[in-house]
C-alpha positions as CSV (number, residue, x, y, z in Angstrom):
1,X,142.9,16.7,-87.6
2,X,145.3,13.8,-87.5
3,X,148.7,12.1,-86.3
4,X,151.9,12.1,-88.3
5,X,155.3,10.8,-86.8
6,X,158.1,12.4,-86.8
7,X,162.1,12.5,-87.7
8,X,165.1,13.2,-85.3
9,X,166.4,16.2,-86.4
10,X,170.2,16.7,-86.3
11,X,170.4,19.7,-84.1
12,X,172.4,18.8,-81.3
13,X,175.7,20.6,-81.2
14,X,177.1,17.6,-79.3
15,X,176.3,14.1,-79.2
16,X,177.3,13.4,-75.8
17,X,176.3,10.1,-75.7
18,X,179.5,9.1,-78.2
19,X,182.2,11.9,-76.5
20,X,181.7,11.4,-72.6
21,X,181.7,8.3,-69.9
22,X,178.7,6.1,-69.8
23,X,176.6,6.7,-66.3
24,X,175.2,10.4,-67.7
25,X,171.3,11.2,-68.0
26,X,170.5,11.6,-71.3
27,X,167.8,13.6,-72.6
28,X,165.5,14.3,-76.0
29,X,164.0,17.4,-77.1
30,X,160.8,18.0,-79.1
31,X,159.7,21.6,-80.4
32,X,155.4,21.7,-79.9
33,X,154.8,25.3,-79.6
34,X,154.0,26.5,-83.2
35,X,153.8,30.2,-82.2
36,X,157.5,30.7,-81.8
37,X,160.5,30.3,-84.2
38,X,163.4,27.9,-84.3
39,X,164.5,27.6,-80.6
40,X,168.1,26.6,-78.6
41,X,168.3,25.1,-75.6
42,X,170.9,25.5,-72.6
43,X,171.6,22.6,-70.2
44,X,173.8,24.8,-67.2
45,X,174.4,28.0,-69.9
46,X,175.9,25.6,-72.3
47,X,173.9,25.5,-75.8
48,X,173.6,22.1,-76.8
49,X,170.4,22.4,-79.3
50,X,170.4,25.0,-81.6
51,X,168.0,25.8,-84.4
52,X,165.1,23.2,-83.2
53,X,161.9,23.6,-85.7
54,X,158.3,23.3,-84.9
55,X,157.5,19.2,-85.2
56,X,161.3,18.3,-85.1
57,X,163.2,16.3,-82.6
58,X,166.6,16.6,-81.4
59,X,169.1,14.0,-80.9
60,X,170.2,12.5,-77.8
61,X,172.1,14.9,-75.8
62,X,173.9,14.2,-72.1
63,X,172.7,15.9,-68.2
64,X,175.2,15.9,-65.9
65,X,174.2,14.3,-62.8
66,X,172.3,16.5,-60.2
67,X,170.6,20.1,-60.7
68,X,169.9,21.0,-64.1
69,X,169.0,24.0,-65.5
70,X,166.8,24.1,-68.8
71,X,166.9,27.4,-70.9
72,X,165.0,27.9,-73.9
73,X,165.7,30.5,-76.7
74,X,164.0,32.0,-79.8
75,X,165.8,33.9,-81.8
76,X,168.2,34.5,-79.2
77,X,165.6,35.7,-76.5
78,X,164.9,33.9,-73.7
79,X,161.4,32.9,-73.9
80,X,161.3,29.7,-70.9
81,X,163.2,27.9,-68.2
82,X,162.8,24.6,-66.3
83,X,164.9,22.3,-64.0
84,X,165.6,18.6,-62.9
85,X,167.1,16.5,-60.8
86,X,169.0,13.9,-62.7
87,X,170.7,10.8,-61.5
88,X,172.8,8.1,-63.0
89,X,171.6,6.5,-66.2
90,X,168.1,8.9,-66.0
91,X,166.5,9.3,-69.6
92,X,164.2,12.4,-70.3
93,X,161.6,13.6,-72.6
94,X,161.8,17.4,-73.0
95,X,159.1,19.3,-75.0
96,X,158.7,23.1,-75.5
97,X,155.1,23.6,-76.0
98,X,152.6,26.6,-74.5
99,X,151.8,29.8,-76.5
100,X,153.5,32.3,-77.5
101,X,152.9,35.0,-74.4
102,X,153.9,31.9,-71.8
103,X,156.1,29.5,-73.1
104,X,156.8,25.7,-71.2
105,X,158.8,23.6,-71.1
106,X,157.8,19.7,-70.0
107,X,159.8,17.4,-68.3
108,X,158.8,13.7,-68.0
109,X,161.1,10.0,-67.6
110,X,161.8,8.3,-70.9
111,X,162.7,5.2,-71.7
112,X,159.4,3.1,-70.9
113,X,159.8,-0.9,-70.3
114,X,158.1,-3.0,-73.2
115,X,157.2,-6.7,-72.9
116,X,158.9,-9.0,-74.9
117,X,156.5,-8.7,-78.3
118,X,154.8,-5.9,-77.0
119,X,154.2,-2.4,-77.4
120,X,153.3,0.3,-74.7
121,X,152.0,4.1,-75.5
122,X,151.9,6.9,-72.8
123,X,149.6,10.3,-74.0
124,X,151.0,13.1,-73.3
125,X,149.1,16.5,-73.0
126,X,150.9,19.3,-74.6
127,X,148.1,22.1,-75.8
128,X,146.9,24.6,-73.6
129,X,144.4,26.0,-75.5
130,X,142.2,23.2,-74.2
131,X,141.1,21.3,-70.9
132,X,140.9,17.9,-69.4
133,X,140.6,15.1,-71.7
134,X,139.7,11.5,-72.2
135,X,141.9,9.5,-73.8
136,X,139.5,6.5,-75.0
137,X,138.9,3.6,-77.9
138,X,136.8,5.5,-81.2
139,X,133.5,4.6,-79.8
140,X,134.6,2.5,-76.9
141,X,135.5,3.1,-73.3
142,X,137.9,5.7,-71.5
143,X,141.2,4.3,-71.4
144,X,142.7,7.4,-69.7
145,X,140.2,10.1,-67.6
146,X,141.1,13.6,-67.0
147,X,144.5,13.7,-68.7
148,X,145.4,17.1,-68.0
149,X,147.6,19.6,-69.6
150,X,151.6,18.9,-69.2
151,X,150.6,15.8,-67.7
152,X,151.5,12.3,-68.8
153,X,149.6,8.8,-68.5
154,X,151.1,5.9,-67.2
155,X,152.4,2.9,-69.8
156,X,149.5,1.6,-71.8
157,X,150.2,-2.4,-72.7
158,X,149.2,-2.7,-76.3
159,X,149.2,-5.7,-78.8
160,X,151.3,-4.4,-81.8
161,X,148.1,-3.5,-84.4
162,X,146.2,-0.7,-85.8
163,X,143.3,0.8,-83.7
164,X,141.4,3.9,-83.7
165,X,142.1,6.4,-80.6
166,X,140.3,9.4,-79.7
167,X,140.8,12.3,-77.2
168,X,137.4,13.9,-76.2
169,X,136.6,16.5,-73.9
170,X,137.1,15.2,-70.5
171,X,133.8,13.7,-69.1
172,X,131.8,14.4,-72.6
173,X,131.3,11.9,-76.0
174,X,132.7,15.7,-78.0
175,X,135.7,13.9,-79.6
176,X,138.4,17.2,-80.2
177,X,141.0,14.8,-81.7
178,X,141.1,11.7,-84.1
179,X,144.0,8.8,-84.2
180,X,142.6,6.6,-86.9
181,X,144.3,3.7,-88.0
182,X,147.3,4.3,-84.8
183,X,150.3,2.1,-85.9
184,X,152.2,0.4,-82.9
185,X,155.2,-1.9,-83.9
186,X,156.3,-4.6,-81.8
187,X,158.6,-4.0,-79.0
188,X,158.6,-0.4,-79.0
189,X,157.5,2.5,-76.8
190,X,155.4,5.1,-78.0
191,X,155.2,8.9,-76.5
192,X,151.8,10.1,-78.2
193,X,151.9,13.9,-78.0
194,X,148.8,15.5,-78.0
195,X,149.2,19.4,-79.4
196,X,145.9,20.0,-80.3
197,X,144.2,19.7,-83.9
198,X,146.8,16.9,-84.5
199,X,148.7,14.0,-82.1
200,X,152.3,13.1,-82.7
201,X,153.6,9.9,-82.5
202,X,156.9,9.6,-80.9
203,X,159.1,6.2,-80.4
204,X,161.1,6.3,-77.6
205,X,164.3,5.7,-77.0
């Protein structure tokens, strides 16, 4: 068990955010379902990732403003489908997690507000094959209760140092994930993904 952090991967087929009028949502997608292949996503039929690995994150691609529909592909079957509602300037987090009989796909705001010399970390709950957890210190208290799964916590203010996190079984001391030695850098905002055996560490944007 352990957290690792994790590379934008150049699989958008179009940057948006360079090619179209500024007052678009933008979103990022992240691939956390290790039982299926590379995957593409549709935004309204168009393909605008393509080839998305397990652990890898796309770049930044443009919503258009209002309904959205999210379609997700392996190997050119569909295998998941959300929406959302976007509105001017709107960031999103997207990540395709579940197994591989039931696919999801999670949807959540991006683009958390840091205090000036600051860093902030929400947890975000991405595998199913467990329950309810604790987010909490190593040996200390609960930081976050009951963090269920494709649910997100609200910001977390943090000093920018090292510290040792844990995700236990919700309500119990039986620790099912280690962060030792968590890294947050100043003025940054963290999305730490928990899939199960391992937490990745994601900097938003």
């Amino acid at each position: 068990m352990g957290w690792i952090q994790v590379q934008e991967s150049n699989k958008a087929i179009w940057n948006f955010t360079k090619q179209e009028p500024i007052g678009r949502g933008v979103g990022q997608a992240f691939h956390a379902n290790p039982s299926i292949g590379p995957i593409d996503l549709l935004i309204n039929g168009l393909r605008l990732v393509k080839g998305l690995s397990f652990h890898e994150r796309s770049l930044i691609f443009a919503l258009p403003e209002g309904g959205c529909q999210i379609d997700v592909f392996s190997k050119g079957v569909w295998v998941a489908s959300n929406e959302v509602t976007v509105e001017k300037d709107n960031d999103f987090f997207l990540a395709i997690t579940g197994t591989m009989q039931e696919v999801d796909v999670f949807i959540c705001p991006s683009g958390s507000l840091v205090p000036q010399g600051e860093a902030v970390a929400r947890f975000v709950h991405l595998a199913p094959e467990i329950g309810s957890l604790d987010v909490s210190v190593h040996k200390g208290d609960v930081v976050f209760p009951g963090l269920t799964y494709l649910s997100v916590t609200a910001p977390l203010p943090l000093t920018p140092f090292s510290v040792n996190l844990e995700a236990r079984q919700a309500g119990t001391k039986n620790i099912l994930v280690s962060m030792p030695d968590a890294c947050f850098e100043r003025d940054t905002a963290y999305l730490v993904c928990i899939l199960g055996a391992e937490v990745v560490f994601l900097k938003e944007k």
